[in-house]
C-alpha positions in Angstrom: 95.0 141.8 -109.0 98.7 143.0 -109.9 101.5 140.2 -110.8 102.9 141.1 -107.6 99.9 140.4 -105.5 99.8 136.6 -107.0 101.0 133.2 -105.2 101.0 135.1 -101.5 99.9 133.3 -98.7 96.3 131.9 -98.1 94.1 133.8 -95.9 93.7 130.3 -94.1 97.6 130.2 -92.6 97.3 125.9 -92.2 97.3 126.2 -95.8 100.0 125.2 -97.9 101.5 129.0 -99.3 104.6 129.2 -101.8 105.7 132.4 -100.2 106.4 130.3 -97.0 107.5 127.1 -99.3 110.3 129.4 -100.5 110.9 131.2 -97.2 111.7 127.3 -96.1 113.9 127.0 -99.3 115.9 129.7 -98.4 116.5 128.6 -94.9 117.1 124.8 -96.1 119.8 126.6 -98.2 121.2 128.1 -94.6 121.4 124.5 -92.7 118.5 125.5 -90.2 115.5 123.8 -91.6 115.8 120.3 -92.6 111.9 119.2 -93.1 110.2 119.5 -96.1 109.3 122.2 -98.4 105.2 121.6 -98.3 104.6 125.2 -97.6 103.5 125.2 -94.1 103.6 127.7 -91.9 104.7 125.4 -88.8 106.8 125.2 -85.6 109.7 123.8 -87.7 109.6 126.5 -90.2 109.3 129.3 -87.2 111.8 127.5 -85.2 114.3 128.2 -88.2 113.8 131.5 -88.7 114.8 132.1 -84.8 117.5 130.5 -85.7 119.1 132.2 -88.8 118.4 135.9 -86.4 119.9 134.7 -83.4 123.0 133.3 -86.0 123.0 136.3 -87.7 122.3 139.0 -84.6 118.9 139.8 -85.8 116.2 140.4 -82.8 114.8 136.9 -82.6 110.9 137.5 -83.6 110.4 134.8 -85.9 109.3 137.4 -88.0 110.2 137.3 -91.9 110.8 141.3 -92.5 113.3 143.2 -94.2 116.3 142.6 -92.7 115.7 138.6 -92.3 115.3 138.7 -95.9 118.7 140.1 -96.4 120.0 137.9 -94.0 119.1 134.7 -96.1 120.9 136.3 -98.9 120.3 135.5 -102.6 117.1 132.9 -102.2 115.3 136.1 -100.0 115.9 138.2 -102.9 112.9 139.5 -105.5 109.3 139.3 -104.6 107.1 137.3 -105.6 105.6 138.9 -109.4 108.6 141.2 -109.6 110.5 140.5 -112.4 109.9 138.0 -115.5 111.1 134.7 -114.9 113.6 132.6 -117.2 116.1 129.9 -116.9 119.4 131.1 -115.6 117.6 132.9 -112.8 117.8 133.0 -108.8 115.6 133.6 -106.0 112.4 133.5 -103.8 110.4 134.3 -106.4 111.7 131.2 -108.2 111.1 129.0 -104.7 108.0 129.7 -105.0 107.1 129.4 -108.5 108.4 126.0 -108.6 106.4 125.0 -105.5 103.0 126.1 -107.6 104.2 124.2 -110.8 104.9 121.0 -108.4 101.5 121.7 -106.7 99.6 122.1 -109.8 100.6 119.0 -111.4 104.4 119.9 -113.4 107.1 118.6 -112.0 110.3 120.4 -112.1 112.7 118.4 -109.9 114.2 120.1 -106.9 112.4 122.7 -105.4 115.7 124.8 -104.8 114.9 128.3 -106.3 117.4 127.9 -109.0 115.7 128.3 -112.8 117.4 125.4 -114.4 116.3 122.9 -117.5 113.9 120.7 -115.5 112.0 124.2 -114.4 112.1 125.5 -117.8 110.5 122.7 -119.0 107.8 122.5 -116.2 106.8 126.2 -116.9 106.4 125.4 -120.5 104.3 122.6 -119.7 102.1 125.0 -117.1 102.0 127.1 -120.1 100.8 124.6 -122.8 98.0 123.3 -120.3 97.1 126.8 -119.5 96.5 127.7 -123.2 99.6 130.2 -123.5 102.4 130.5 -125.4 105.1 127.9 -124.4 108.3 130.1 -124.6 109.4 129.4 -120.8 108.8 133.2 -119.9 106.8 133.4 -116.7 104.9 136.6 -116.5 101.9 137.7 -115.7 99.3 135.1 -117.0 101.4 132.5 -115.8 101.5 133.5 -112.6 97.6 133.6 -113.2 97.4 130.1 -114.4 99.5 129.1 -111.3 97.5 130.8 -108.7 93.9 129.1 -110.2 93.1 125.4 -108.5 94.8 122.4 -109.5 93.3 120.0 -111.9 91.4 117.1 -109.8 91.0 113.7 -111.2 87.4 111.7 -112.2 86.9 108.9 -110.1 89.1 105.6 -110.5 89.0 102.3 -109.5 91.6 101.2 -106.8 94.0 99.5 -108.7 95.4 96.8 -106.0 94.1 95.6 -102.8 97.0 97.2 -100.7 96.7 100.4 -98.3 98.5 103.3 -99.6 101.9 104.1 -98.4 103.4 107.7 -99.6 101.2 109.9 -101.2 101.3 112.3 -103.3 102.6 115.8 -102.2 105.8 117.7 -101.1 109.2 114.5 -100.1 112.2 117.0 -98.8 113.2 118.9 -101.0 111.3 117.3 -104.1 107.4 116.5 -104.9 106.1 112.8 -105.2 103.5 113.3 -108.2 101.8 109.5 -107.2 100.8 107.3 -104.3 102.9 104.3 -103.3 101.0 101.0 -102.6 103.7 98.9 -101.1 102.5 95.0 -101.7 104.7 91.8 -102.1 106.2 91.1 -105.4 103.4 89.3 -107.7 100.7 91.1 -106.2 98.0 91.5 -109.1 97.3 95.5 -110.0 93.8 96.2 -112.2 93.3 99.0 -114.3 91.6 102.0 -113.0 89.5 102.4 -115.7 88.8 101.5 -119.2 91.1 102.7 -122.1 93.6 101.8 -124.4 97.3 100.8 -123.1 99.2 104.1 -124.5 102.6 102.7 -122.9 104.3 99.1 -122.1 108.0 98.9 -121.6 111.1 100.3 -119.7 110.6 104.1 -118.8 114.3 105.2 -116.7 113.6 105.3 -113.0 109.8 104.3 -113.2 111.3 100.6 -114.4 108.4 98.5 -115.8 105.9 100.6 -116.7 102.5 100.6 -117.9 100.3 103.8 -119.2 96.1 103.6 -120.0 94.9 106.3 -121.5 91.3 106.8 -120.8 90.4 109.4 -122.9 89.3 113.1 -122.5 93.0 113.5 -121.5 92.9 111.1 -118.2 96.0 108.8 -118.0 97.3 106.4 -115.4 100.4 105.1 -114.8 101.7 101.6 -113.0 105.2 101.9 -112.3 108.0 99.8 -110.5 106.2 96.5 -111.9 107.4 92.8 -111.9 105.5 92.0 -114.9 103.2 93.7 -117.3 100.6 91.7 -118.6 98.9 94.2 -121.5 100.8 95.4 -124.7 101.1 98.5 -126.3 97.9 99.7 -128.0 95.8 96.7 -126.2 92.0 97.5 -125.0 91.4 97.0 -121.4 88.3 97.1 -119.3 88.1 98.6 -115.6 89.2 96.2 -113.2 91.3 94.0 -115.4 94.5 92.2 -114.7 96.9 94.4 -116.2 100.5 93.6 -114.6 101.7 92.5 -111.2 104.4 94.2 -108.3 107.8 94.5 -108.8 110.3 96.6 -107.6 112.3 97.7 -111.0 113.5 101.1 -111.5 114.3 103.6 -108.8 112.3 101.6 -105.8 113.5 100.2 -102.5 111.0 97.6 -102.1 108.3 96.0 -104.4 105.4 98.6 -104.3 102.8 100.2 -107.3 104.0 103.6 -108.0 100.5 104.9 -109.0 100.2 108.3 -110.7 97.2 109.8 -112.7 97.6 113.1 -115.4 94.6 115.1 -116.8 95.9 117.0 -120.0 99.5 116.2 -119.0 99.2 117.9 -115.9 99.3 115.7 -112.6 96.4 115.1 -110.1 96.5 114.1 -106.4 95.4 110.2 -107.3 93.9 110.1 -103.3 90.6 111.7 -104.1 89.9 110.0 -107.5 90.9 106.8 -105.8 88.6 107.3 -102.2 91.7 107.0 -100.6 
């Protein structure tokens, strides 16, 4: 398979595609699409490519050719594999790319088709987990690495008796790596499994934090807390008490921010959890 022919769209078209998560970025960047960017071929993504041809006196096919590529200007430029990718760049082919890295586990911020730091340091990451060179270059065996499966998680215990609020996946224009658990303030949270606290303190807009690390390269994170109950380097068991609710950090209401990494690369939490 060529570079070019990598990170196209499923054959299954309910699938989540970047090609059509940077399509959406480009008409985001227009003012005619205003859901997220989860790669979705939908009504709402359609719907906005009606509109930008009938704004720009295209025929109104809601299809994505030539000539409504050129419409949408700068983000519709370079195809997907076309060029090597570094910071300073622009285009679809960057929409996209930074839809894979967020869907396989590196976040890089914004998903706005612009090649800044927080991309730069995503791909790098990609690259590390992948076993390449980290020098922020996105060519062909990146690409590759991208357009393999994400990492899944083992199976976890639940780590509070709450139902799950947000999960994890594509928020506007941005990716939430974790699943929310919203829960009154004091609420007790358990490990998820047994490991060695790698983390206890202040961590920016995650607040109170707590990391396990559970070996073989599985960590979990408890964020947002109230109080954390384990210290740095402590042993804990599965199922213990290891902090309670709290809404510190970047949170609108007491809730577990609860996020799992294998190899420092993130994993959907919902299937490890049962959830």
């Amino acid at each position: 398979m060529t570079a070019a022919g990598l990170l196209v769209a499923p054959a299954d078209a309910s699938a989540a595609s970047p090609r059509v998560a940077a399509l959406q970025v480009a008409l985001r960047a227009h003012g005619v699409y205003g859901g997220a960017v989860d790669g979705l071929d939908g009504p709402g993504t359609r719907g906005a490519v009606r509109q930008l041809q009938r704004r720009t006196g295209l025929a109104v096919d809601g299809v994505v050719g030539p000539r409504t590529r050129r419409a949408l200007g700068r983000l519709g430029r370079h195809p997907i594999g076309s060029r090597p990718l570094r910071a300073g760049q622009r285009g679809w082919d960057v929409a996209a790319l930074q839809f894979a890295l967020e869907t396989h586990g590196f976040p890089c911020g914004d998903v706005d088709g612009g090649f800044g730091s927080h991309t730069d340091a995503a791909v790098r990451r990609a690259q590390r987990f992948a076993g390449l060179a980290p020098d922020g270059v996105v060519g062909p065996a990146t690409l590759a690495a991208l357009a393999r499966p994400p990492v899944r998680a083992p199976a976890l215990r639940r780590p509070i008796a709450a139902a799950p609020g947000d999960r994890y996946g594509p928020r506007g224009a941005r990716f939430h790596a974790g699943i929310d658990f919203p829960a009154a303030t004091g609420t007790p949270i358990t490990a998820a499994g047994s490991g060695r606290v790698l983390f206890a303190g202040y961590d920016d807009g995650f607040g109170l934090t707590i990391v396990i690390d559970h070996g073989n390269g599985v960590h979990t994170r408890y964020a947002h807390l109230s109080a954390a109950l384990v210290s740095l380097g402590a042993p804990v068991a599965a199922g213990a008490l290891v902090g309670r609710v709290g809404a510190t950090g970047v949170a609108t209401g007491p809730h577990l921010h609860f996020e799992v990494t294998v190899r420092g690369a993130n994993a959907d939490p919902g299937p490890a959890l049962g959830v």
